[in-house]
C-alpha positions, 0 to 999 in steps of 0.5 A: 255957549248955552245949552242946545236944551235950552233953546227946547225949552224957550220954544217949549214957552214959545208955544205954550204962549202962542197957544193962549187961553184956548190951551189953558181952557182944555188944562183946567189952568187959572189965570194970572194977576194980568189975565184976571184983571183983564177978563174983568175989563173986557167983561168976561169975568165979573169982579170978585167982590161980585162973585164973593157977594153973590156967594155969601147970599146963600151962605151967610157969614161965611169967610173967603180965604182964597180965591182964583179964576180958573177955566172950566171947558171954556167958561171961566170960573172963580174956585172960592175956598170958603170957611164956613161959620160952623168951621166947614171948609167948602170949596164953591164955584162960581160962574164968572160972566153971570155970578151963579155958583155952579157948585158947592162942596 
């Protein structure tokens, strides 16, 4: 017979699923592979390679080493971990539907 705190924890899933992105815009939480790919099919995400273009506009000859969609309030954003060509790690922000960085630091 399975646990009775199992089933807490299937319905704990349950819910946090149903919740959808509006639970995952308040909690900061990046996306998934899936979820990635389709905020970009319904154009609510640029691609990367957009993003990581727009950036490297302002800072060239910098290296992205990793990249992730993320929500901030209700936008989305790609949180870019860059290597600088000095050797800085800096972390930038980029806004998801237009491409602007919101922050760099």
């Amino acid at each position: 017979m399975a646990c009775p705190c199992a089933y807490g924890y299937v319905l704990a899933l349950a819910l946090i699923a149903a919740a959808g992105p509006a639970a995952a815009a308040e909690s900061g939480a990046c996306l998934t592979q899936d979820q990635r790919r389709a905020a970009v099919a319904a154009h609510r995400a640029i691609p990367l390679a957009r993003a990581v273009h727009d950036l490297r506009s302002h800072a060239a000859g910098a290296e992205v080493v990793r990249a992730r969609l993320c929500y901030h309030g209700e936008d989305l954003v790609y949180v870019l971990t860059v290597l600088a060509r000095d050797g800085r790690v800096i972390r930038a922000s980029v806004n998801a539907a237009s491409g602007a960085i919101v922050e760099a630091r």
